[in-house]
C-alpha positions as CSV (number, residue, x, y, z in Angstrom):
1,X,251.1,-74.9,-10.1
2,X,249.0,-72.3,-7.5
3,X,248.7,-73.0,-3.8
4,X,245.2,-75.1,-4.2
5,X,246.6,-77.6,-6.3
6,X,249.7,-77.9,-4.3
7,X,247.6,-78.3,-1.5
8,X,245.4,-80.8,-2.8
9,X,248.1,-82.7,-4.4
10,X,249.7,-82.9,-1.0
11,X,246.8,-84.1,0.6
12,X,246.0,-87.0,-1.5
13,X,249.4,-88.5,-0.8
14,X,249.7,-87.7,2.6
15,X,246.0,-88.3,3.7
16,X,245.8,-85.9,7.1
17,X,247.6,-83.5,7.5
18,X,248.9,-80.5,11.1
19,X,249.0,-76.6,10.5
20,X,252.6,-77.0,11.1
21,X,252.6,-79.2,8.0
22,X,250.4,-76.9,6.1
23,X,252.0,-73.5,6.9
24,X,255.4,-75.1,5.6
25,X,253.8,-76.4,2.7
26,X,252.3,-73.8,1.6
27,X,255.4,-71.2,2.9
28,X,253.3,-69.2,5.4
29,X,253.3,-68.2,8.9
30,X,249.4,-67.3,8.7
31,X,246.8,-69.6,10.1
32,X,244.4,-67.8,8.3
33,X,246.0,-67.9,4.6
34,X,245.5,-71.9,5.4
35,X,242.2,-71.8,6.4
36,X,241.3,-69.8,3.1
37,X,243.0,-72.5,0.9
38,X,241.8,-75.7,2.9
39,X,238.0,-73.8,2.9
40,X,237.8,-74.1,-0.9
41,X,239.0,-77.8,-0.8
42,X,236.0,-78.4,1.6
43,X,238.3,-79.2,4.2
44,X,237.7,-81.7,7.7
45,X,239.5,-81.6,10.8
46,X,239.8,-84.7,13.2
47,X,237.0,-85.1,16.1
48,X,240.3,-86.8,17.7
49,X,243.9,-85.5,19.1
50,X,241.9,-81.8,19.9
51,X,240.9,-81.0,16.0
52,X,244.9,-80.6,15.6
53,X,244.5,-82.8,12.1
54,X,243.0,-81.7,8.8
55,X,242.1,-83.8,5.6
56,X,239.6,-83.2,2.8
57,X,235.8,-84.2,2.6
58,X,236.7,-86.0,-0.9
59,X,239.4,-88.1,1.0
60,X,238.0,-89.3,3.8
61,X,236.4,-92.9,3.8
62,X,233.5,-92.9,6.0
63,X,232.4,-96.2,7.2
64,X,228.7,-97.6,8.1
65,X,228.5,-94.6,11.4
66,X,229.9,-91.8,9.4
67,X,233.1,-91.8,10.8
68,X,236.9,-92.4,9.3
69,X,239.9,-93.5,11.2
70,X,242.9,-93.3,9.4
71,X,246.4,-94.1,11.4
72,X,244.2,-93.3,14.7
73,X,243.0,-90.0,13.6
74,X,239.0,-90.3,13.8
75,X,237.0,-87.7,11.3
76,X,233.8,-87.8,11.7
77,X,230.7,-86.5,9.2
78,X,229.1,-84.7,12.2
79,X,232.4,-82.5,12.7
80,X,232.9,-82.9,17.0
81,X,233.2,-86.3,19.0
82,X,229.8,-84.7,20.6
83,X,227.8,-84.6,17.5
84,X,229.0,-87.7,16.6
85,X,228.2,-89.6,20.0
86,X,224.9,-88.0,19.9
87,X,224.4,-89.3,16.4
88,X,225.5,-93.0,17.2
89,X,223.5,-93.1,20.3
90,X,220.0,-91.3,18.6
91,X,220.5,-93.9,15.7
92,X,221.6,-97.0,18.1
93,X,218.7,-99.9,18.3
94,X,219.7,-100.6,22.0
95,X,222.0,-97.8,23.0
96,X,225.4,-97.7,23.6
97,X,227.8,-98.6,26.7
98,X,231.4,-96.4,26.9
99,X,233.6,-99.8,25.7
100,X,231.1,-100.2,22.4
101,X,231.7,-96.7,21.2
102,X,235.2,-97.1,21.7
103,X,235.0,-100.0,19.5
104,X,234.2,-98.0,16.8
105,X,235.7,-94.8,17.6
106,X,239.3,-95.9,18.8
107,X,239.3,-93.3,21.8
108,X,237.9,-92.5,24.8
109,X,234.5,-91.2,25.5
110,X,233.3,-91.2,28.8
111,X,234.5,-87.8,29.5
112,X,232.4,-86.8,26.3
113,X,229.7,-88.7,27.4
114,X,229.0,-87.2,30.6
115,X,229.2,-84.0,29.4
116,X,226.5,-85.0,26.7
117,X,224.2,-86.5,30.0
118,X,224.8,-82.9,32.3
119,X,223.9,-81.2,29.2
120,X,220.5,-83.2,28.8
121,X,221.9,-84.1,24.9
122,X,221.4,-87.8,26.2
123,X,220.2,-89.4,29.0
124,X,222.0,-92.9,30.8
125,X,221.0,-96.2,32.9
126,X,222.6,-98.7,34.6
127,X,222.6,-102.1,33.6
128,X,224.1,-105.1,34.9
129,X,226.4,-102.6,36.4
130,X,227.3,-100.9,33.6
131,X,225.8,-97.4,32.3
132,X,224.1,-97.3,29.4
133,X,223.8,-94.2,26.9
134,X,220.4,-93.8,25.6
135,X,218.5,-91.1,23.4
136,X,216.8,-88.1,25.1
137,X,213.5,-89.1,23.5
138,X,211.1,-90.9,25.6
139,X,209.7,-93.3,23.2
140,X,212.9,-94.1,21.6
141,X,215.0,-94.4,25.0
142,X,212.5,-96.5,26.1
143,X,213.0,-99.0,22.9
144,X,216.4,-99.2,23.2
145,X,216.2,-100.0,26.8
146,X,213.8,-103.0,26.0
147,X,215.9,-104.4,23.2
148,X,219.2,-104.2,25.1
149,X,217.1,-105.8,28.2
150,X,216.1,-108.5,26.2
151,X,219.5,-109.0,24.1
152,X,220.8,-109.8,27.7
153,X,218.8,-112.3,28.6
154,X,219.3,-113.9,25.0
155,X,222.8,-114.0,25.7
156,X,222.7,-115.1,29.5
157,X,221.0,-118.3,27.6
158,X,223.4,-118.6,24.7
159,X,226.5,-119.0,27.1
160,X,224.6,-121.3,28.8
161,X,225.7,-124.3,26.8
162,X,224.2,-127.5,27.0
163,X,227.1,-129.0,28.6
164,X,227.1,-126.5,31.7
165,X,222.9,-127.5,31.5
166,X,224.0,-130.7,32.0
167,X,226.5,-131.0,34.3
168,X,224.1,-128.4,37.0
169,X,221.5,-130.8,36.7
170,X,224.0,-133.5,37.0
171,X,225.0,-132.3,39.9
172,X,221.3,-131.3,41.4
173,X,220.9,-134.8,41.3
174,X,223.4,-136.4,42.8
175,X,222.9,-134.2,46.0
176,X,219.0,-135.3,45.7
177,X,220.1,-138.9,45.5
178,X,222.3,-138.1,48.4
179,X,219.2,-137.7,50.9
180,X,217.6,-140.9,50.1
181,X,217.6,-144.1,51.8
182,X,219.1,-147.5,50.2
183,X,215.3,-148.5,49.1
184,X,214.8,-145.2,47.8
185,X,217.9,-145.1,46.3
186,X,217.4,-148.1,44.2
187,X,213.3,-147.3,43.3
188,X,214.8,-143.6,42.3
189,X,218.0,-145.2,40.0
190,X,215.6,-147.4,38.4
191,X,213.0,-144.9,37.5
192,X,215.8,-142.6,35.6
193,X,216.7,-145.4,34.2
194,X,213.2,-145.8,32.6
195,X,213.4,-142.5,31.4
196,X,216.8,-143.0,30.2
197,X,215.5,-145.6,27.8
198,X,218.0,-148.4,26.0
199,X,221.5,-148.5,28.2
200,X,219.5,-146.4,31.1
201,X,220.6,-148.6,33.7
202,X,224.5,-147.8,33.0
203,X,223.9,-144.5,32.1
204,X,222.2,-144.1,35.9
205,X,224.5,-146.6,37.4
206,X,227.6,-144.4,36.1
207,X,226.0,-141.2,36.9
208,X,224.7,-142.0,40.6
209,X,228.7,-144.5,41.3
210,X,225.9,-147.7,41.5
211,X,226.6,-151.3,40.6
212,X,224.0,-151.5,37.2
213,X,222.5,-154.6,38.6
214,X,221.4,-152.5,41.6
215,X,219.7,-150.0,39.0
216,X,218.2,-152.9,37.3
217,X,216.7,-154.0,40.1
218,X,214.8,-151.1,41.3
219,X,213.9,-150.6,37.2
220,X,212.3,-154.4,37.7
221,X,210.5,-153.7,41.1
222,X,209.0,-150.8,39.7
223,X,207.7,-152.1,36.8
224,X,206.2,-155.6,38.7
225,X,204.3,-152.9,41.0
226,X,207.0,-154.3,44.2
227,X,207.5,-150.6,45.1
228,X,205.2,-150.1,47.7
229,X,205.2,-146.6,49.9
230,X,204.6,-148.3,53.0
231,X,207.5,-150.5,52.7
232,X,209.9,-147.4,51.8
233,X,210.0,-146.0,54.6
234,X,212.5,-146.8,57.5
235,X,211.5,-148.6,60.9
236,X,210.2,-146.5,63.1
237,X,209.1,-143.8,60.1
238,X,205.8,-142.2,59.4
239,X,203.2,-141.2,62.0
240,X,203.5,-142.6,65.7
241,X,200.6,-144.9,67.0
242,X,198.8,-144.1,69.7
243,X,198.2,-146.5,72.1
244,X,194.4,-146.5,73.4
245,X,194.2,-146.5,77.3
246,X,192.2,-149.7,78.9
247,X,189.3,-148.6,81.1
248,X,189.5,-150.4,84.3
């Protein structure tokens, strides 16, 4: 069997493979020799662990961004981590933060990254204190921005659930209740309650710690027209009189 099919046969068991590996492999002390073999297999070497790994382009199982990760070794279809970031981010719908390219590439990249931004390959933005990796080109950056923009504010609304909805404006009114008087209290209980519909007045009566019969009432007062502004108001409330001087 001659050197190429060893090698080959080697690398489809093994996957990936050093130059330590592949100089014992193939019985050499010549970097070169290996690189003349691997060059006719179409060979790779990792964008990961400083190039130090090697595999074949008919191995490698590149995902949905053109890389492969095999026992966390990344190879990439773009060759270097900075071909591939610039790839990812130039082909990204809303850009890309450091933690979602890790995600997919299994390393670290800010280092990478801001080399990329110093070297005007991409440019970056900060976004709910985080920065945010766009493409160079204006019309494209300024896509991505908008989408990520408005894929936060989607999300801000998704988390909040209608539970925490309801339990802030739970809580709004109870402090608004708070700041009424007894009369008010009772007119304001009983017009929830109309809202509320069928069982408002011990849904409200719950909500607001009142005895139902109290929210019934100001629900009944309301409706027979008894709730009068004037008669709301405290002794002693609403504008002063003035008392008009005698002419003696």
């Amino acid at each position: 069997m001659d050197s190429s099919s060893v090698l080959l046969k080697y690398m489809n068991e093994k996957k990936i493979a050093t130059m330590d590996d592949l100089k014992d492999l193939l019985k050499t002390q010549s970097r070169m020799t290996v690189f003349r073999k691997l060059k006719k297999l179409d060979y790779i070497s990792s964008c990961s662990h400083k190039g130090k790994y090697y595999s074949l382009d008919r191995i490698a199982e590149y995902n949905e961004y053109d890389v492969w990760l095999y026992k966390l070794v990344l190879f990439s279809k773009h060759g270097t981590l900075k071909k591939t970031l610039e790839f990812l981010i130039n082909n990204s719908s809303q850009g890309y933060v450091a933690s979602e390219l890790y995600s997919i590439l299994k390393i670290k990249v800010e280092d990478v990254l801001l080399e990329l931004v110093k070297g005007g390959t991409i440019i970056r933005k900060k976004m709910s204190g985080k920065y945010v990796y766009y493409s160079k080109a204006p019309n494209l950056s300024r896509r991505q921005e908008l989408i990520r923009k408005d894929r936060l504010q989607s999300l801000a609304t998704e988390q909040m659930s209608p539970d925490i909805l309801m339990n802030e404006l739970k809580a709004a009114l109870i402090i608004f209740f708070s700041t009424l008087n007894e009369k008010q209290r009772r007119f304001y209980a009983g017009f929830e309650s109309l809202k509320a519909g069928c069982g408002g007045d011990k849904l409200i009566a719950e909500l607001l710690d009142l005895n139902p019969k109290t929210v019934a009432r100001g629900r009944k007062e309301l409706l027979n027209e008894k709730g009068n502004v004037d008669t709301i108001r405290e002794k002693g409330g609403g504008r002063k009189q003035i008392k008009k001087k005698s002419l003696t």
